[in-house]
C-alpha positions in Angstrom: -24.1 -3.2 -10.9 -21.9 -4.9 -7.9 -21.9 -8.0 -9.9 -20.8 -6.6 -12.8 -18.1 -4.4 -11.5 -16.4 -7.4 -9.8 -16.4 -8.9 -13.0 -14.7 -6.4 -14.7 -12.2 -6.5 -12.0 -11.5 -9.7 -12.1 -10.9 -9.3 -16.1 -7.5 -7.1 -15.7 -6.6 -6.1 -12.1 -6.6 -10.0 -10.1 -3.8 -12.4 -11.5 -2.9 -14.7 -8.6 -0.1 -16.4 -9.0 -0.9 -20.3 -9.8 0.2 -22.7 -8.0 0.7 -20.7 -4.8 4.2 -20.3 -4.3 4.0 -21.3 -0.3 1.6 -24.0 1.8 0.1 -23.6 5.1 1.3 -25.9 7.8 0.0 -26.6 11.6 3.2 -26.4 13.8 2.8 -29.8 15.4 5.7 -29.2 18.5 2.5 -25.7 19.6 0.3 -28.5 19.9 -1.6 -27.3 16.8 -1.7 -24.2 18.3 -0.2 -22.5 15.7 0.8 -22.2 11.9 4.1 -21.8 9.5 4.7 -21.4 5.8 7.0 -23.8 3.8 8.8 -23.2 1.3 10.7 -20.0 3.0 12.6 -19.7 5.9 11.4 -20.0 8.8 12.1 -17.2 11.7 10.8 -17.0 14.9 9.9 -13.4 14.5 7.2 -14.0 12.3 3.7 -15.6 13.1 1.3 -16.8 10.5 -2.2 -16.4 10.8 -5.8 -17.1 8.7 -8.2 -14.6 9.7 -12.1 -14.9 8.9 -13.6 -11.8 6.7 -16.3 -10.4 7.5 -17.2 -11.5 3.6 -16.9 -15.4 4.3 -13.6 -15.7 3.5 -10.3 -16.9 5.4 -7.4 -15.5 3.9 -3.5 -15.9 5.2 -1.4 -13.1 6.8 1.8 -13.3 8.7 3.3 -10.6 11.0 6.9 -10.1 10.9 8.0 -8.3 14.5 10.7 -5.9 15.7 11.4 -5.5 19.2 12.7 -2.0 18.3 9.2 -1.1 16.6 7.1 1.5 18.2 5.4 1.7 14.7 3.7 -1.0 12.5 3.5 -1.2 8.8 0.2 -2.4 6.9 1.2 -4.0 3.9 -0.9 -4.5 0.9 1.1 -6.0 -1.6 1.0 -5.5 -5.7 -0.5 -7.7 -8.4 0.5 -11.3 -9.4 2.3 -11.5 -5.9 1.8 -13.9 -2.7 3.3 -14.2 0.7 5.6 -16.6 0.0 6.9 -14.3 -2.7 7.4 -10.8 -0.4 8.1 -12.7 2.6 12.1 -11.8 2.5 11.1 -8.4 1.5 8.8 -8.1 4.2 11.5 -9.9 6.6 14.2 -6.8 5.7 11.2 -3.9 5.6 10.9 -4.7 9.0 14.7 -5.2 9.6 15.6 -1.8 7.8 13.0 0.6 8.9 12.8 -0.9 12.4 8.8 -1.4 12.3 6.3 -4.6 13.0 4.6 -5.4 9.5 1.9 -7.2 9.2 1.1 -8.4 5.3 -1.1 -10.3 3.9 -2.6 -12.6 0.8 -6.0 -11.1 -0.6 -9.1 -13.7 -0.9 -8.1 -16.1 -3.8 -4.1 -15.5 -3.6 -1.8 -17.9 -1.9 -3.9 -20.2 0.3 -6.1 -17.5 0.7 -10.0 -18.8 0.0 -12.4 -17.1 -1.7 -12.0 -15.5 -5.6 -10.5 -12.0 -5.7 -12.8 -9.5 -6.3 -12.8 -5.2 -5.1 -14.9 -5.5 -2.7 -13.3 -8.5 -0.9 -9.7 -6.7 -1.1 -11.6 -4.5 1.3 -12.8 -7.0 3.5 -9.7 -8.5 4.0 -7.8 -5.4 4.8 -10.2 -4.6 7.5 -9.7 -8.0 9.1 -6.0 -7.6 8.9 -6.4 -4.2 10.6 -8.6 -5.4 13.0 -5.9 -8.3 13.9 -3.7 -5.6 14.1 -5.5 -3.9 17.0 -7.4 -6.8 19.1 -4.3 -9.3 18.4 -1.6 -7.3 18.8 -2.4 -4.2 20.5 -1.5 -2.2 18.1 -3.2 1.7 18.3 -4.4 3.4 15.3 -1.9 6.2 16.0 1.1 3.9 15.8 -0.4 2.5 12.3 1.3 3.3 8.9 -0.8 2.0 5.7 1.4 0.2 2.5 -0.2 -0.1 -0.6 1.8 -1.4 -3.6 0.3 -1.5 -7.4 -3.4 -3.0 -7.2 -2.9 -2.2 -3.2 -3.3 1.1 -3.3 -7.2 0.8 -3.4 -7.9 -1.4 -0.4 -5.1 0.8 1.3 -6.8 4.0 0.4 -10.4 2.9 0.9 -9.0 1.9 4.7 -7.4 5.3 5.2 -10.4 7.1 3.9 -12.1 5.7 7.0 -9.9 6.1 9.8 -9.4 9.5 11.0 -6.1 9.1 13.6 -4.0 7.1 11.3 -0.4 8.1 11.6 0.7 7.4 7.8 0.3 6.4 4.5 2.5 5.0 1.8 1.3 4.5 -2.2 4.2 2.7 -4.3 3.3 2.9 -8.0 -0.3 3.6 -6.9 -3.3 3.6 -9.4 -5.9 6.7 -9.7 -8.3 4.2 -10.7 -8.7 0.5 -12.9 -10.2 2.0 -15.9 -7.4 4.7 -15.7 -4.5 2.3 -16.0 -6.2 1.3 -19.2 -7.7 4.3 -20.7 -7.1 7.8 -20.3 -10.7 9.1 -19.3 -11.3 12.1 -17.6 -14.3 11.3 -14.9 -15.3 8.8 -12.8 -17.6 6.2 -14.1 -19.7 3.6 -12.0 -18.2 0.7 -13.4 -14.9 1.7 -12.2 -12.5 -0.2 -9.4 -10.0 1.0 -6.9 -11.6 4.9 -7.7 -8.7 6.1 -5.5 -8.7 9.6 -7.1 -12.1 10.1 -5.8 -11.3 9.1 -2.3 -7.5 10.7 -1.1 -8.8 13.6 -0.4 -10.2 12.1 2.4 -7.0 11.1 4.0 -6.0 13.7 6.9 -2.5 11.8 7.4 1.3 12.4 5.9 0.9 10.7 2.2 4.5 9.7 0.9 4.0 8.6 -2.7 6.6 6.5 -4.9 6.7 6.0 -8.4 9.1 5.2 -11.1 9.7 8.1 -14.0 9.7 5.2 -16.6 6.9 2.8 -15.4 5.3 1.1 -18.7 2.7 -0.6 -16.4 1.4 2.2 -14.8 2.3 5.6 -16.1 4.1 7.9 -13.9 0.7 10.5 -13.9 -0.7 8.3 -11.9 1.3 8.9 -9.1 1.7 12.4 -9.2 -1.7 13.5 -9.5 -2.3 11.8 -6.5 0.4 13.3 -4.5 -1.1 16.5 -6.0 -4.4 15.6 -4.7 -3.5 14.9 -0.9 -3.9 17.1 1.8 -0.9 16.1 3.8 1.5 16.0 1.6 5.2 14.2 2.3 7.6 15.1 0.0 7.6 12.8 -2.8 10.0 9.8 -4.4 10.2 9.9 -8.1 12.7 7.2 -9.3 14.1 8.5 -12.1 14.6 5.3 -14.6 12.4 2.8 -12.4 9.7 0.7 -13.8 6.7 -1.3 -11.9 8.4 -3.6 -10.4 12.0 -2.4 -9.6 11.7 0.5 -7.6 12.9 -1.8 -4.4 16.1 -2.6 -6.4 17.3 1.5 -6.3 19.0 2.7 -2.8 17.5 5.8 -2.8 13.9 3.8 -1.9 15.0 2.3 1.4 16.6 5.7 2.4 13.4 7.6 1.3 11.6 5.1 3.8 13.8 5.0 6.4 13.6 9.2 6.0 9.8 9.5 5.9 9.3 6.6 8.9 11.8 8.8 11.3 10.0 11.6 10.8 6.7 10.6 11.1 8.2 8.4 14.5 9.4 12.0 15.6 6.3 14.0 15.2 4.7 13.1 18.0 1.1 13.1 15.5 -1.9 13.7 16.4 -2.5 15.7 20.6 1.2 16.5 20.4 1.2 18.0 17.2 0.9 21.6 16.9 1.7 21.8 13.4 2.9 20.3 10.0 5.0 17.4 9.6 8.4 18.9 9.4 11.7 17.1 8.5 14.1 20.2 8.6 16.3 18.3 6.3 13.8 19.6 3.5 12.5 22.7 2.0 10.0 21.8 -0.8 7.3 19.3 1.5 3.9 20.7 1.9 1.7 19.8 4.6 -1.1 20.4 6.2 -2.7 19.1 9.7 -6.5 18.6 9.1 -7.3 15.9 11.6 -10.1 17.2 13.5 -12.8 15.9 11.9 -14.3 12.4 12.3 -14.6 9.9 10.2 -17.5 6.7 10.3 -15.3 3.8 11.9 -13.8 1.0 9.7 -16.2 -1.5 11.1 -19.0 0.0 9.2 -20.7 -3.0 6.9 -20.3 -2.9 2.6 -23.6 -1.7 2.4 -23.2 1.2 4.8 -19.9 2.9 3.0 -20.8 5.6 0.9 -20.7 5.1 -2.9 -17.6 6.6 -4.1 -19.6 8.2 -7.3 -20.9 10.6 -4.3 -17.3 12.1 -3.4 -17.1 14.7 -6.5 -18.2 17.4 -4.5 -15.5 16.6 -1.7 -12.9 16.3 -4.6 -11.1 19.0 -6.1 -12.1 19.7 -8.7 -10.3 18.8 -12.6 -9.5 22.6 -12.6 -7.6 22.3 -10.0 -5.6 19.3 -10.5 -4.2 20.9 -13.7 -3.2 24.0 -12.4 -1.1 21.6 -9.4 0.8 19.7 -12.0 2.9 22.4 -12.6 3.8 22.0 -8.8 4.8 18.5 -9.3 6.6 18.9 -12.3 8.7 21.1 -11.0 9.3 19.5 -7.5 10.5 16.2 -9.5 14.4 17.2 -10.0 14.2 18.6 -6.0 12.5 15.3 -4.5 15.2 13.0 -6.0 18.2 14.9 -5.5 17.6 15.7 -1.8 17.9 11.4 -1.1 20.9 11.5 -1.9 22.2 12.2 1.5 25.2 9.4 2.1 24.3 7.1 5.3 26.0 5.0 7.7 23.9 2.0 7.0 25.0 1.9 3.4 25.9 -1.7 3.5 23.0 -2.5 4.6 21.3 -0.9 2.0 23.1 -2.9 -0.5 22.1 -6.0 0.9 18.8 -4.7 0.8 19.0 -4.2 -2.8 20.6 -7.4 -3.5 18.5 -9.0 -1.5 15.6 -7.8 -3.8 17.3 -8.9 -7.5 16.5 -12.5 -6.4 12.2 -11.5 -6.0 9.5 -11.7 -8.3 7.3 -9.2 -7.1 4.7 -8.6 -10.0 3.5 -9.3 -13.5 4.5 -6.6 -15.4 1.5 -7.1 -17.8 -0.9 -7.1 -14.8 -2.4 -4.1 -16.0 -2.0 -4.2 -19.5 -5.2 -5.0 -21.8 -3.4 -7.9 -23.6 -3.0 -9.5 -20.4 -6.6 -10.3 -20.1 -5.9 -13.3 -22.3 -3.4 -14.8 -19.3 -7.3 -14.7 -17.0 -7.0 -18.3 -17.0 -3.8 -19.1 -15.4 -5.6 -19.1 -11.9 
């Protein structure tokens, strides 16, 4: 069954970008010690690793630091995308939002080894998060999960298994692979990335982004999830954005610079008595449900439990339906209340134009016709 679900994965969600659009250097004046990436500039803020899976594979990851950061950002980037493509976004995340961010290439994108498959993406998270912690010191507490597109499911999967985590974020997130294509109603076995089944299980603030007019992944996708979370943070609809554009709109860096202060402020976790409150807002619910443990990330492929075994833990369809009416209307509220003017407004607009110059996704990543591009890579 494994074998075959990787292969369906690999038909429609994997489209690394061929040739890589970076290379992999040894910095000769470190004495070898250490790497860099041609092809972008280079900074002395960020370090570039190759970490070993615990799957075989070495894949590529570099680590962009602020020295005003008492939080780091896990980034899981979207579909047809490498490092040396989000490496100025990740440069001005980190800038903008004051935060460390670590990203990182997926087995078989960039100079990554290996072919991308599910079950490696989740591999290769865990050895980015585990850099993050014996490399860098980083705490679990002081950790905020990205997923983009595709990066939703190794982000989720993570944060399904870590029980002190202090955030997560889903940009155009998927409910599932099958999903994207078809419009079932249950999880089947064959699936991929079955984050529906699996958010429920995430006991920390959830901010969820998604563009009203996304032709790649359909806006549903996005709010059933944020429908489905525990700890909800109030949501980002871009009215007008597509897939791959959302970065391009102001009101995304001031939703993330909003949602990182307040999750900075709350203290989390011992300190925190209740909900995550920004009192800016009105129409966030939340809940703080962190008490109970969850089996540690280091647990072995063969010892996570199958995701077709979370129904009962999942609310149920019932359920879900009756919610929508929440999101639907809490759409017009969540976009109008970003609208807040700033200080750092200039900023912002170099953020923006910053982003016009990236190419950040296929848009037909997801779409059945673009099974026939398999071959590229």
């Amino acid at each position: 069954m494994g074998t075959v679900t990787s292969s369906m994965a690999a038909k429609f969600a994997f489209f690394p970008p061929s040739p890589p659009s970076y290379r992999v250097v040894v910095d000769e004046s470190s004495g070898g010690k250490t790497s860099r990436m041609t092809d972008v500039p280079e900074r002395e803020n960020v370090d570039v690793l190759k970490l070993k899976t615990k799957r075989g594979t070495e894949i590529v990851a570099v680590y962009v630091k602020n020295p005003m950061a008492s939080l780091t950002v896990l980034y899981s980037h979207g579909n047809a995308a490498d490092l040396g493509q989000m490496y100025e976004l990740f440069c001005e995340l980190s800038l903008h939002l004051r935060v460390n961010l670590m990203g990182y290439d997926y087995t078989g994108y960039g100079r990554s080894s290996g072919k991308p498959t599910e079950h490696n993406t989740y591999a290769d998270v865990e050895a980015v998060y585990r850099c993050l912690l014996e490399t860098y010191g980083a705490k679990e507490e002081d950790i905020i999960l990205y997923g983009q597109s595709v990066g939703s499911g190794p982000t989720l999967d993570l944060a399904s298994r870590l029980s002190r985590l202090r955030a997560v974020v889903l940009h155009s997130p998927i409910l599932s692979g099958l999903r994207v294509m078809y419009p079932v109603k249950r999880t089947y076995w064959f699936d991929i990335y079955k984050n529906i089944d699996k958010i429920t299980l995430v006991r920390c603030p959830v901010l969820v982004i998604h563009g009203t007019a996304d032709d790649v992944v359909d806006w549903s996708h996005g709010k059933e999830l944020w429908e489905l979370c525990v700890e909800k943070y109030e949501p980002l609809w871009v009215k007008g954005g597509n897939h791959c554009d959302l970065e391009l709109y102001p009101e995304y860096i001031r939703h993330l610079k909003k949602f990182i202060s307040a999750v900075e402020k709350s203290g989390r976790l011992k300190n925190l008595s209740g909900p995550l409150v920004d009192h800016g807002d009105k129409h966030r619910v939340s809940t703080d449900c962190r008490d109970k443990p969850r089996p540690s990330t280091d647990r072995p492929d063969h010892s996570r439990p199958s995701v077709d075994c979370r129904d009962k833990s999942r609310s149920s369809v019932d359920r879900r339906e009756k919610s929508k009416k929440n999101a639907e209307q809490h759409v017009g509220k969540s976009t109008n209340a970003i609208d807040q003017p700033e200080k750092a407004r200039n900023s912002i607009d170099r953020f923006g134009g910053m982003m016009r110059s990236a190419v950040l996704c296929n848009i037909d990543c997801f779409k059945p016709n673009g099974a026939t591009g398999v071959g590229r890579s």
